[in-house]
C-alpha positions in Angstrom: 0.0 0.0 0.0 1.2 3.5 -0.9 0.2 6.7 0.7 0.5 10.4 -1.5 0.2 13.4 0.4 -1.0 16.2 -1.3 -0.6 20.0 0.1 -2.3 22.7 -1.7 -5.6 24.8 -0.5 -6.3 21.6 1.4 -4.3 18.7 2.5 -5.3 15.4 1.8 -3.9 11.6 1.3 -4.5 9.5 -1.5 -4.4 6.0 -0.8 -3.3 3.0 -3.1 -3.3 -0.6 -2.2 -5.1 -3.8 -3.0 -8.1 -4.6 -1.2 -8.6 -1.5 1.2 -12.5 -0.7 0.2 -13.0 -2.4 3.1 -11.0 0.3 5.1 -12.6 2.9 3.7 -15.1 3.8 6.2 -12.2 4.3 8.6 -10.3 6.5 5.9 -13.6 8.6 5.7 -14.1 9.1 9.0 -10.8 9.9 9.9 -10.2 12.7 7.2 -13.6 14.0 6.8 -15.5 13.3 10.0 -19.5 14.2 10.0 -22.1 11.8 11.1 -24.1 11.4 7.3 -22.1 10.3 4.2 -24.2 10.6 0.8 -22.4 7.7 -1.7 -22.7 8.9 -5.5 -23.0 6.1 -7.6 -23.6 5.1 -11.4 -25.9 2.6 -11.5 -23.3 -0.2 -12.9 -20.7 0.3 -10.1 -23.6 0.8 -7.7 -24.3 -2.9 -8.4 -20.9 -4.1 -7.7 -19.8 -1.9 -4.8 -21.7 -0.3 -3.3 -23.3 -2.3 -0.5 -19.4 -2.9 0.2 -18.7 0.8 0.7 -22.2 1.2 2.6 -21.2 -1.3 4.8 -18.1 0.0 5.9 -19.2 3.3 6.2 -21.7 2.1 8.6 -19.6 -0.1 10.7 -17.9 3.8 11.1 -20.6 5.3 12.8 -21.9 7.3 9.5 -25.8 7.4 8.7 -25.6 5.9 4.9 -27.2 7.1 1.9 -27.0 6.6 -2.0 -28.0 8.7 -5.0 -27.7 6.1 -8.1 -27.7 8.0 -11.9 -27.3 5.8 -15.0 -23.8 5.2 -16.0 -22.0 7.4 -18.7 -21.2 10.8 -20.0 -24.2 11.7 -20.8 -25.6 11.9 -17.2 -22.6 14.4 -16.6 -25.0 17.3 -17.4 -26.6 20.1 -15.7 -29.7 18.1 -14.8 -28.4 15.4 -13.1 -25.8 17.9 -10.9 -28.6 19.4 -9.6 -30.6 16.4 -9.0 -27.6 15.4 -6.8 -27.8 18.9 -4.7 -31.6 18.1 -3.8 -31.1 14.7 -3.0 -28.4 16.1 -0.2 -30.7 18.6 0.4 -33.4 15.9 0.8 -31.2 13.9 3.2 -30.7 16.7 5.1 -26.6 16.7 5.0 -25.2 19.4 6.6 -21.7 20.9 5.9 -20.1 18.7 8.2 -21.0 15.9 6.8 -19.9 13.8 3.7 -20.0 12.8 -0.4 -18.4 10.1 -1.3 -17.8 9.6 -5.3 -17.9 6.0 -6.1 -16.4 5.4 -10.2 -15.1 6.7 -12.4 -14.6 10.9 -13.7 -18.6 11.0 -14.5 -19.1 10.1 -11.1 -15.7 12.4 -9.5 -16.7 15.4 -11.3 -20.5 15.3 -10.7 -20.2 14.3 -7.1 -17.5 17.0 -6.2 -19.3 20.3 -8.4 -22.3 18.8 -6.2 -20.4 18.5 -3.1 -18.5 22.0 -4.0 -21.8 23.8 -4.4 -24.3 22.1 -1.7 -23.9 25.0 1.2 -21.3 26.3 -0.6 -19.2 23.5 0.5 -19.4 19.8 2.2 -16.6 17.6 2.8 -15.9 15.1 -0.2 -13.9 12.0 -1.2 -12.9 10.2 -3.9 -12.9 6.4 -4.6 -11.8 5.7 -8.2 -13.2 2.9 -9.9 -11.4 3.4 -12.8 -8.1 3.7 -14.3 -8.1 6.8 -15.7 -10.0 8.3 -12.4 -7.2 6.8 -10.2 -4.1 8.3 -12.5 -6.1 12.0 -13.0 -9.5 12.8 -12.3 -9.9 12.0 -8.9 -6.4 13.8 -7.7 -6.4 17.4 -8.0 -9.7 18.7 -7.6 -10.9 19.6 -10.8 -14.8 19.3 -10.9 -17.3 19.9 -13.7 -20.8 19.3 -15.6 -20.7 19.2 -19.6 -22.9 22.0 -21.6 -24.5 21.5 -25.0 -21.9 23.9 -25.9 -18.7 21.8 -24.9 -17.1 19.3 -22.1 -16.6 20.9 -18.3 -17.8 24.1 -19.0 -19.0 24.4 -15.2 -17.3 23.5 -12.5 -14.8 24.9 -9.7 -11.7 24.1 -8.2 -12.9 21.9 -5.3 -10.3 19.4 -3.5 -11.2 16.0 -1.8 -10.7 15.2 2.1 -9.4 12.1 0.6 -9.0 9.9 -2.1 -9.1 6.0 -1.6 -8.2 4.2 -4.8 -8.5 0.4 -4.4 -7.4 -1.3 -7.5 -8.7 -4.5 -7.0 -11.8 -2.9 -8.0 -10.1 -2.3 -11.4 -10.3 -5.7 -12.3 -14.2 -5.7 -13.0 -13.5 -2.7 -15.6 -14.5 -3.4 -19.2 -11.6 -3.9 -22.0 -12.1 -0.6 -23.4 -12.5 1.4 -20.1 -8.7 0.4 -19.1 -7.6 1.7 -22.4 -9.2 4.6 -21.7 -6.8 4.9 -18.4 -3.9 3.5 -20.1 -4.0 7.0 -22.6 -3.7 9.4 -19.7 -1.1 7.0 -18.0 0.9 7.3 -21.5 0.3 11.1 -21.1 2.1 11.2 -18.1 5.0 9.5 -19.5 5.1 12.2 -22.3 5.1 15.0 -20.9 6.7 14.6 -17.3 8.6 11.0 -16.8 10.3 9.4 -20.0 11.3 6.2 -17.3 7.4 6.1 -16.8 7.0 6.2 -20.5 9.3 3.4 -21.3 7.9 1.4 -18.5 4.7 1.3 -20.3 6.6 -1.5 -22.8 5.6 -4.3 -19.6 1.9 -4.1 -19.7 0.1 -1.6 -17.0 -2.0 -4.3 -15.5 1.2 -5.9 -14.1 2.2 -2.9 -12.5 -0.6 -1.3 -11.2 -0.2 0.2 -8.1 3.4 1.5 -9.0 2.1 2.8 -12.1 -0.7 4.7 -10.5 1.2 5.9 -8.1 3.9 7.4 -10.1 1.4 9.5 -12.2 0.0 10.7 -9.3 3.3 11.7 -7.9 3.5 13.7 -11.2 0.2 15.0 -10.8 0.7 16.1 -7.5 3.4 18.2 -8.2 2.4 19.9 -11.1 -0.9 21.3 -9.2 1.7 22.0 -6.3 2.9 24.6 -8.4 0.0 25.7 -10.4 -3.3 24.5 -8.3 -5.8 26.4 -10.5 -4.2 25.8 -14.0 -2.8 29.1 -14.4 0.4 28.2 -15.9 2.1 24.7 -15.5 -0.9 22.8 -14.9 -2.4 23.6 -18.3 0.5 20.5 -19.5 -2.1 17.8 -18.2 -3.6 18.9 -21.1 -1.9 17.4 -23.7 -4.2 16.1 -26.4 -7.1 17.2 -24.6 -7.6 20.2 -26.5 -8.6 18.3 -30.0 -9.6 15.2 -27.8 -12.7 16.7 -26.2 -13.3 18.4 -29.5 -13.8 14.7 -31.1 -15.9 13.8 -27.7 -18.0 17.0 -28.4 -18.2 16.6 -32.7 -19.1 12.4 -31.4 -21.7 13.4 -29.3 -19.3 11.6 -26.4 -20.2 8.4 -28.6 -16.4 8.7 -28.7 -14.9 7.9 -25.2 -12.7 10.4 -23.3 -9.1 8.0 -23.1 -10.1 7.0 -27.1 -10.4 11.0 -27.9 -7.5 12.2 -25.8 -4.8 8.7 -27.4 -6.4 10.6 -31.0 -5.3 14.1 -29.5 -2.2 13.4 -28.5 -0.9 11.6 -31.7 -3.1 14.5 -33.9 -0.6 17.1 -31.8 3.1 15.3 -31.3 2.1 15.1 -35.6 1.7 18.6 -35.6 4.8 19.3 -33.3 7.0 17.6 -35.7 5.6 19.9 -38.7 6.1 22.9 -36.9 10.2 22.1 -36.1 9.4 21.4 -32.5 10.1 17.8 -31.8 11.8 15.3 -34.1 9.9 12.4 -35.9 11.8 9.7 -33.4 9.0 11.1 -30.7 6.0 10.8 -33.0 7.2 7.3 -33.9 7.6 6.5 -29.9 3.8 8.2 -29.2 2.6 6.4 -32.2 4.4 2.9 -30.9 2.8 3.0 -27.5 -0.7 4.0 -29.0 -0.6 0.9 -30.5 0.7 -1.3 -27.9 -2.6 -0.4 -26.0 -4.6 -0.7 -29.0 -5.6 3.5 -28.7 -6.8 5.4 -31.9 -4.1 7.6 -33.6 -6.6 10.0 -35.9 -10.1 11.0 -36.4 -12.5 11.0 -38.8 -13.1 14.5 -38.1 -11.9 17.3 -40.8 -9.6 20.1 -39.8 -12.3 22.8 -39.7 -14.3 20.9 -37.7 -12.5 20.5 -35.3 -10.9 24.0 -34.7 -14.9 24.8 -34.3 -15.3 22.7 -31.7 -12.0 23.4 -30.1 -13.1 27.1 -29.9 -15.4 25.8 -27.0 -12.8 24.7 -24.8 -12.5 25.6 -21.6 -9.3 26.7 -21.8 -9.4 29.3 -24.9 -7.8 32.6 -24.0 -9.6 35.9 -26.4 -8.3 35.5 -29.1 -5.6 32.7 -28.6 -5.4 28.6 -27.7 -2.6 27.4 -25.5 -1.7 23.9 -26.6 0.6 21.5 -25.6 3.3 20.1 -27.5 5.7 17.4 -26.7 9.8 18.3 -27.2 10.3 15.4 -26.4 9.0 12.1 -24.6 9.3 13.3 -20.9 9.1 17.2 -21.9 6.3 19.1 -23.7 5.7 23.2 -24.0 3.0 25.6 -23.6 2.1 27.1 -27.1 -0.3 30.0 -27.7 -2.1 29.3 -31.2 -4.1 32.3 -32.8 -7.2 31.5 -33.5 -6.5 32.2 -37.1 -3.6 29.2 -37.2 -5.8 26.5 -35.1 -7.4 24.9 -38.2 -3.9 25.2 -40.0 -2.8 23.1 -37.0 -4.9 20.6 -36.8 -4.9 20.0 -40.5 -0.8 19.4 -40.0 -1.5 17.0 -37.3 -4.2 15.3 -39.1 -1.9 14.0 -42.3 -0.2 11.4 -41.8 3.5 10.8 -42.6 4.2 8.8 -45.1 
């Protein structure tokens, strides 16, 4: 077992082992305290955990209760957020007391806006069920809802009490959900820890808990420095720029880990156009996108794309930052104009021949 101590606006422990839902009801009631604790649940993991979780939260003194939403991205939506704050409201949870996200970043980012808005503020911790919650969404306390207009458009800044990732529980996840992990896990390797990176040539699912931990480590650090993206943070967003433009242009048919591995290879493409990283990088990116079986292109045109990319989050007036590997282990912040994005894309969209 491996414990990650984070220190920003709040300090909190992540902790990784095999087995330890079990302890969670300890873990909660040590770090958040309160006497309710509201469990957030899709209905899928619901089914597999959480009496489990219930249990243990009950044999800790906490009075148990459970909001269930169908599973996917499209419950991560406006309607279902608030559906979450009158069900606390409902229960009668006060500020002292507790949500606790259950799966994966649907579940993390709904759970926490909720949890971040209810009273202006109620403790809250995360249990990734997932590996792409365990490696990113869950650490660092981003939280969100999607609009019809793009992908975590509203949200806040809201950090955990305490994140318990169990990875046992991983082993129920569908095929294509671990892939979906295993493209942020490459991110990490790009654009902080080549060693990570090459690590990746064993497969993740024999080195679980040292792999998540390591990219946590990583992630830790980064929002250290830079807790509410200002600056260095914005470098967890490699290939998320055009990937949640191909979630948004799918209609989030397209899965996040499947858009982001597309991202990625569409941008480290680009980078080598542009003179910023040589092709022995794309070849590595495009190796390891393979080797997990992730998407390296889109169907999507050039224009498209830059359309939907102009709903992003992070889109500054009349400029883009994007992020662009030098090499594996080290990428750069890059301010695109708006009147060079589609121009960019198109460049990372061709492949070389």
């Amino acid at each position: 077992m491996k414990t990650i101590t984070v220190n920003v606006s709040k300090t909190y422990e992540i902790t990784i082992g095999a087995g330890i839902l079990n302890e969670a009801g300890a873990i909660v009631r040590k770090a958040a305290g309160g006497q309710s604790a509201a469990i957030v649940a899709d209905d899928n993991v619901s089914a597999l955990y959480g009496r489990r979780l219930a249990d243990s939260l009950a044999q800790n003194g906490y009075r148990v209760t459970q909001y269930v939403f169908p599973h996917g991205e499209s419950s991560k939506n406006a309607e279902t957020f608030l559906s979450i704050i009158n069900y606390l409201a409902e229960e009668k949870l006060s500020r002292k007391d507790v949500a606790v996200a259950l799966g994966g970043g649907v579940v993390g980012d709904l759970a926490g806006f909720a949890a971040a808005c209810y009273m202006r503020g109620i403790r809250f911790v995360q249990i990734p069920t997932t590996l792409l919650a365990a490696v990113d969404s869950s650490v660092g306390g981003k939280t969100a809802v999607n609009l019809a207009a793009g992908k975590n458009l509203a949200g806040a800044f809201y950090q955990p009490d305490a994140v318990i990732c169990d990875i046992s529980l991983l082993s129920t996840l569908p095929g294509e959900a671990f892939k979906d992990g295993c493209a942020e896990v490459i991110k990490y390797g790009v654009i902080a820890d080549r060693a990570l990176f090459e690590s990746l040539r064993t497969p993740v699912h024999t080195q679980l808990e040292d792999v998540i931990a390591r990219c946590v480590e990583i992630k830790r650090g980064i929002v250290t420095e830079d807790e509410f993206e200002g600056g260095a943070r914005k470098l967890l967003n490699f290939g998320h720029t055009v990937g949640h433009a191909i979630e948004l242009l799918s209609e989030y048919k397209i899965s996040h880990g499947q858009a982001v591995a597309a991202g990625m290879a569409i941008v480290t493409r680009a980078a080598v156009r542009m003179g910023m990283c040589e092709a022995d990088c794309l070849r590595d990116v495009l190796q390891m996108l393979r080797r997990y079986e992730l998407p390296e292109n889109t169907p999507y045109e050039a224009g498209r794309l830059a359309g939907a990319c102009l709903s992003d989050k992070k889109r500054e007036g009349d400029g883009l930052t994007m992020i662009f590997p030098v090499e594996i282990g080290k990428c750069v912040l890059k301010k695109i104009p708006v009147s060079e994005l589609e121009a960019v894309i198109r460049m990372g969209l061709e492949e070389f021949s």
